[in-house]
Structure formats: structure tokens, C-alpha cells
C-alpha positions as CSV (number, residue, x, y, z in Angstrom):
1,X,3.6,-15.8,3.1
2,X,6.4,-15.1,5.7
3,X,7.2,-11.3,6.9
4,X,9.7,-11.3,4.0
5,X,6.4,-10.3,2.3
6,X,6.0,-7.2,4.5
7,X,7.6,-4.1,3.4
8,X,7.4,-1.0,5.5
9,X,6.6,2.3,3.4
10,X,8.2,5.7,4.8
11,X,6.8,8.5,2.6
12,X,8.7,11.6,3.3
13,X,10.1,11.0,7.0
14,X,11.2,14.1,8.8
15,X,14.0,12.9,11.5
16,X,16.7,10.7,10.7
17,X,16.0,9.8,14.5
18,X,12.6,8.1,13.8
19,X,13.8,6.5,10.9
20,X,16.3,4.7,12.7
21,X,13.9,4.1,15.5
22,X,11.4,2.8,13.0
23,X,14.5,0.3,11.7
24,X,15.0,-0.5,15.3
25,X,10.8,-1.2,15.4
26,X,10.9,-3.2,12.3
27,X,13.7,-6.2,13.4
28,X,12.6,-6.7,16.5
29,X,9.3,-7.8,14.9
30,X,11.0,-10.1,12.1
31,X,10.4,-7.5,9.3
32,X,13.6,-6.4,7.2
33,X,12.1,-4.8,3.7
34,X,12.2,-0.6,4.2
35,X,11.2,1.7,1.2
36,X,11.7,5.4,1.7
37,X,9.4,8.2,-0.8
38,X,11.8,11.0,-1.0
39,X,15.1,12.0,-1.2
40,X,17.9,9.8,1.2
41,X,20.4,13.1,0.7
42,X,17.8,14.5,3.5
43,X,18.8,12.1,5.8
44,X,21.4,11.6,7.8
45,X,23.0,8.8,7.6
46,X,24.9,8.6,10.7
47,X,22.2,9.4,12.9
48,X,19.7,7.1,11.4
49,X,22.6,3.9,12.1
50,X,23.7,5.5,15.3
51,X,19.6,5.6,16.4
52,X,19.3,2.0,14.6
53,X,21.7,0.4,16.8
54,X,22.1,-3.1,15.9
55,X,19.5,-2.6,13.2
56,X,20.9,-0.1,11.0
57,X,21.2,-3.2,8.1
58,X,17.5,-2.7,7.4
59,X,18.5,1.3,6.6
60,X,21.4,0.1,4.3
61,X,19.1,-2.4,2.7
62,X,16.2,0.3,2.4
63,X,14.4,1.2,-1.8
64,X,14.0,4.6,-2.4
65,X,11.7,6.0,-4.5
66,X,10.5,9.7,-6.1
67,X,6.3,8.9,-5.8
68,X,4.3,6.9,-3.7
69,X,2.5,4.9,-7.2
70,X,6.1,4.1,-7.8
71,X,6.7,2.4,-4.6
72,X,3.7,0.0,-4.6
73,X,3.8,-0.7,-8.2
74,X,4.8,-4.1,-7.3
75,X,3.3,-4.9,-4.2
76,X,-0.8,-6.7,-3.9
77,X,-1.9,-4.8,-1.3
78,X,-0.9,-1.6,0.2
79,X,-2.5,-0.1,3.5
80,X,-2.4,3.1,4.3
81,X,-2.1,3.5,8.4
82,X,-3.6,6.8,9.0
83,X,-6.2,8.9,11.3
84,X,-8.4,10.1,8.5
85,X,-11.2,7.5,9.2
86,X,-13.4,10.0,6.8
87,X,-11.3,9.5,4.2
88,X,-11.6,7.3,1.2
89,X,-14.9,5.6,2.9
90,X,-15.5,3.8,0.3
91,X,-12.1,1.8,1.1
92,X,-11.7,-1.3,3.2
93,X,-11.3,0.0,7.3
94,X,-9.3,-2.5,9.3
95,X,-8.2,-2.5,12.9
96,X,-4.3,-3.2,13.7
97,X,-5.5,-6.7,14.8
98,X,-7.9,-7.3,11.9
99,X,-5.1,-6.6,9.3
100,X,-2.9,-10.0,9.8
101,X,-6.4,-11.8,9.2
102,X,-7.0,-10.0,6.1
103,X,-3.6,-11.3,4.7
104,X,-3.9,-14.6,5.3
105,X,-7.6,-14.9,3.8
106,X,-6.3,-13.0,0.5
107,X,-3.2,-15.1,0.4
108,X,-0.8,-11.8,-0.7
109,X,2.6,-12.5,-1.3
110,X,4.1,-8.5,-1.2
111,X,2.4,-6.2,0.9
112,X,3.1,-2.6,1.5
113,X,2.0,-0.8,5.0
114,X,1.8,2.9,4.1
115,X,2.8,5.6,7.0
116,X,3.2,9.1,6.4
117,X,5.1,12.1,8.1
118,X,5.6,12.8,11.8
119,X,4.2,16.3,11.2
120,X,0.8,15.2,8.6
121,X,0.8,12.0,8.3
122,X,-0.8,10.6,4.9
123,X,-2.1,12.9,2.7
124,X,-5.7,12.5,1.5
125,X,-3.7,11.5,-2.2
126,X,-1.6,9.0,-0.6
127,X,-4.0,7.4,1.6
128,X,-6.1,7.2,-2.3
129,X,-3.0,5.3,-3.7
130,X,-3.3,2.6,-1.0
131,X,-6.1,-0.1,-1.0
132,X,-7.0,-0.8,2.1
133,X,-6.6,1.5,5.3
134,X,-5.9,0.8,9.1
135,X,-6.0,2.9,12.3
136,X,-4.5,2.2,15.1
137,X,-6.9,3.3,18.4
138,X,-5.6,6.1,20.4
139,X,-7.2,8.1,23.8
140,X,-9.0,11.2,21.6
141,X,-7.2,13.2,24.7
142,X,-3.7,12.7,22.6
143,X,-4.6,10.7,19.7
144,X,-1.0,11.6,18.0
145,X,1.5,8.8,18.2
146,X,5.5,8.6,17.1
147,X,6.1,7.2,13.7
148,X,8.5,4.4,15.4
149,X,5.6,3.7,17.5
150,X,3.1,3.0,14.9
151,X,5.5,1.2,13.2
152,X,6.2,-0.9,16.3
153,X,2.3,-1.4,16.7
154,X,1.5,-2.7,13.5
155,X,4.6,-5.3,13.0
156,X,4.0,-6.6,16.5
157,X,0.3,-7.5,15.1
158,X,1.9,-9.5,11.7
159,X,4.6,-10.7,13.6
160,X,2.6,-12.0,16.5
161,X,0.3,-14.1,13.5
162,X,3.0,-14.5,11.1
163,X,2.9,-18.3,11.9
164,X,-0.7,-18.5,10.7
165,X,0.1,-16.8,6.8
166,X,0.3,-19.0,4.6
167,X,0.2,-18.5,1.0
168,X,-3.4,-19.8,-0.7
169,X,-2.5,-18.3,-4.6
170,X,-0.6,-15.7,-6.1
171,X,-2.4,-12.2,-6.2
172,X,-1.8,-9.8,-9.0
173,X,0.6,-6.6,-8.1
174,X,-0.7,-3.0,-8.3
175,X,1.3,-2.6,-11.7
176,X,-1.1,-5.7,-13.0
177,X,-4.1,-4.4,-11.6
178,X,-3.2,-0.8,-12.8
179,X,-2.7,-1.9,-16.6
180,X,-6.3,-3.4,-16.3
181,X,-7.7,-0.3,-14.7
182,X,-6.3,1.4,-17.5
183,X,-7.7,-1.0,-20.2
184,X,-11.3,-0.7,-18.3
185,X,-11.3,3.3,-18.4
186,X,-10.2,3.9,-21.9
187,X,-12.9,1.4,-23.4
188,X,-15.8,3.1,-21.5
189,X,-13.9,6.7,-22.5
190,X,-14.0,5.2,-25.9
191,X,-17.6,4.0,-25.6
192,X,-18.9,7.9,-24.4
193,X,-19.2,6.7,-20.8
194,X,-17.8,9.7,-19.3
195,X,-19.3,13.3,-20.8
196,X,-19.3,15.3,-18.1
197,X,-16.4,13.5,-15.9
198,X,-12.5,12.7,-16.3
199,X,-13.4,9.2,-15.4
200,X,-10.8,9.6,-12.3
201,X,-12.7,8.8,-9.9
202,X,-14.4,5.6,-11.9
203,X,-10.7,4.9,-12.3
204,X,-10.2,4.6,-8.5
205,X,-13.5,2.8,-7.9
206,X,-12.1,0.3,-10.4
207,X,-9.0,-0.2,-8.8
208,X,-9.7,-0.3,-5.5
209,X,-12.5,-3.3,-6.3
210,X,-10.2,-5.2,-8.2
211,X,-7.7,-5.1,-5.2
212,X,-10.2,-6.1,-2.9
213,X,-11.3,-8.8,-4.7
214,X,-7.5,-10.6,-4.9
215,X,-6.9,-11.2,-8.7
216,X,-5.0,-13.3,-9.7
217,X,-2.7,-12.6,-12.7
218,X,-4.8,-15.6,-15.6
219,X,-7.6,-13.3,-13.9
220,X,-6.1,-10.1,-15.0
221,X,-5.9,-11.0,-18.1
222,X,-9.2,-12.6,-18.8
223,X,-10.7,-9.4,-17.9
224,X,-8.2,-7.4,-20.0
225,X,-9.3,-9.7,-22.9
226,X,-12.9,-8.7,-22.6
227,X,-12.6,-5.4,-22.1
228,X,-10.3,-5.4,-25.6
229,X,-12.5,-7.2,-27.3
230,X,-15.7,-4.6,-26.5
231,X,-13.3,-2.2,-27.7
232,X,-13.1,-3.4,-31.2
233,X,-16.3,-4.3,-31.1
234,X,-18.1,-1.5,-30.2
235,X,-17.3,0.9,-33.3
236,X,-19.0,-1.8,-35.5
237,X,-22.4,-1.8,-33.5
238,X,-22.6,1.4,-33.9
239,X,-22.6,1.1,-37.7
């Protein structure tokens, strides 16, 4: 893997400013793949290349997209940079320099880093679509720090290691790993697993352990096979 891998995630930026400071952020630190979550008519173009400076390619280059899911559909791992430590605790908690580590041991080949607005941040929704989550350590005095700066932050770290991350094995992307989520929930729903739930939550228990555990894709569908098969099968033992 290279920082061609590394795509930063914008979901719903407020200032044209930051975003072309957070272009600005990115280059310096090797890493060119931007997707925006919202609208780009809410942005100002001219502002954002005029704040870019000699970065404002990585704007003109930027995905946008209407959802988050949509976003990191084809990505292996996302990660959520965010404050809500209480969040999600069932998800894996990394530290800015623990994160360039955790790629090259899971050999990912697209990678999404997740940060939210200037004014909230990551919703407790978004920082559920992610599948891993990092926070960056600020003085609890002002813990609140500009979304060009956490940017900045967190591509120093990969970019500082990026010479170390090289790719072991292709890991399945979200959309891969979401079809067998899928195939997992509607046999147990099938089967009478969940009578007093959705299953939503099992859903995201699923997912999130798959992700963690690095599938690969002849992986994915071994798994889907079985859980097919239990599916036909089970109406016939309970004849």
C-alpha cells in the first residue's frame, strides 16, 4: 500500500476556507484522494482554490457523494476521527500514531479517514458507519481543534510510515463485507433469531467483526456460501 490508498472523507464541511486548508494539509503529506458528503453547490469554489494555493488539484480531483455508506462502499477500512471516546465502544480505539500500524498489519489497500463538521464533528450514526475510530489527544482546557488541523495531524502520522506499508493480501471492501452482513442477518431473521429485536444492532456487531478481522474476498464468499446453504436447509429440519 502507498498513500494513494488513503482517501480523506469530508462529511458536510462548513467553510470553503477549511476545505481548502484541509487540501493544502493533505499534499503536503503525500495524500491526493478527497471525497466530500454533501452538496459541492455549498461551496465556494473560488475560495476553497484561492485557500488551496498550490493544492487546489486535490479539490478539482475531489468524489462527492449524497450519504456517508455511499462514500465508503468501496473502501476496507474506514476510521472515524472523532472525540466521542464513549461512543461505539465496542469498536476498535486507536491513537493517531497507532493507526499507520494498524494498516500495515491488515494489509488494506483503500482506506477511508472519516472527519466530520467544524461545528459537531461526527455524528454518533456516522462514527457507526466507520470501523475503526481514532482520537487525536488534546489539553481537556481546549480540546476543540480546526478541521485542517486534524487533517494535518493524522496524514503526517501515515505519511511519516508510509515507507513501512506494504501490501500483505487484498482485503474485501465495505460493499463485500456489507452483502455478507446482509446474507448473515436474513438467515438468522429467517431462522426466528430475532423476536423481540430488528436485528440492527446484530447487523452492526456483524460488520464491524468482519472488518476487523480483514477478509479477504475467497473469504467472503466462503462465508456467504454457508450461511446460504443454512438457509435452504433449515426449512427442511424443521419438517
Amino acid at each position: 500500500m502507498n498513500l494513494d490508498a488513503v482517501s480523506v472523507v469530508l462529511v458536510h464541511p462548513k467553510t470553503s476556507a477549511n476545505v481548502g486548508s484541509v487540501c493544502r494539509a493533505m499534499k503536503t503529506m503525500g495524500v491526493s484522494r478527497l471525497s466530500i458528503v454533501g452538496r459541492p453547490e455549498d461551496l465556494d469554489e473560488q475560495e476553497i482554490l484561492t485557500v488551496a494555493v498550490h493544492a487546489g488539484d486535490v479539490y478539482e480531483r475531489a468524489s462527492f457523494y449524497a450519504n456517508l455508506p455511499d462514500a465508503l462502499a468501496d473502501v476496507s477500512l474506514s476510521v472515524a476521527v472523532t472525540r466521542r471516546t464513549g461512543a461505539r465502544r465496542n469498536k476498535l480505539h486507536l491513537s493517531p500514531r497507532e493507526l499507520p500500524s494498524y494498516i500495515e498489519e491488515r494489509g488494506d489497500e483503500a482506506v477511508a479517514v472519516v472527519f466530520g463538521s467544524e461545528e459537531h464533528g461526527l455524528t454518533t450514526g456516522e462514527v457507526a458507519s466507520c470501523s475503526s475510530m481514532v482520537s487525536i489527544p488534546t489539553s481537556p482546557d481546549f480540546p476543540s481543534l480546526n478541521l485542517s488541523h486534524a487533517v494535518q495531524i493524522i496524514t503526517y502520522e501515515l505519511f511519516a510510515h508510509h515507507g513501512h506499508l506494504k501490501p500483505r493480501r487484498a482485503v474485501a471492501r465495505i460493499r463485500d463485507v456489507n452483502e455478507l452482513v446482509n446474507t448473515v442477518w436474513t438467515t438468522l431473521d429467517e431462522l426466528g433469531f430475532y423476536r423481540n429485536t430488528d436485528g440492527s444492532e446484530s447487523a452492526r456487531f456483524f460488520r464491524d467483526l468482519f472488518v476487523r478481522a480483514s477478509l479477504r474476498r475467497f473469504e467472503i464468499d466462503y462465508l456467504q456460501r454457508i450461511f446460504e446453504k443454512i438457509r435452504f436447509m433449515a426449512p427442511r429440519a424443521r419438517q
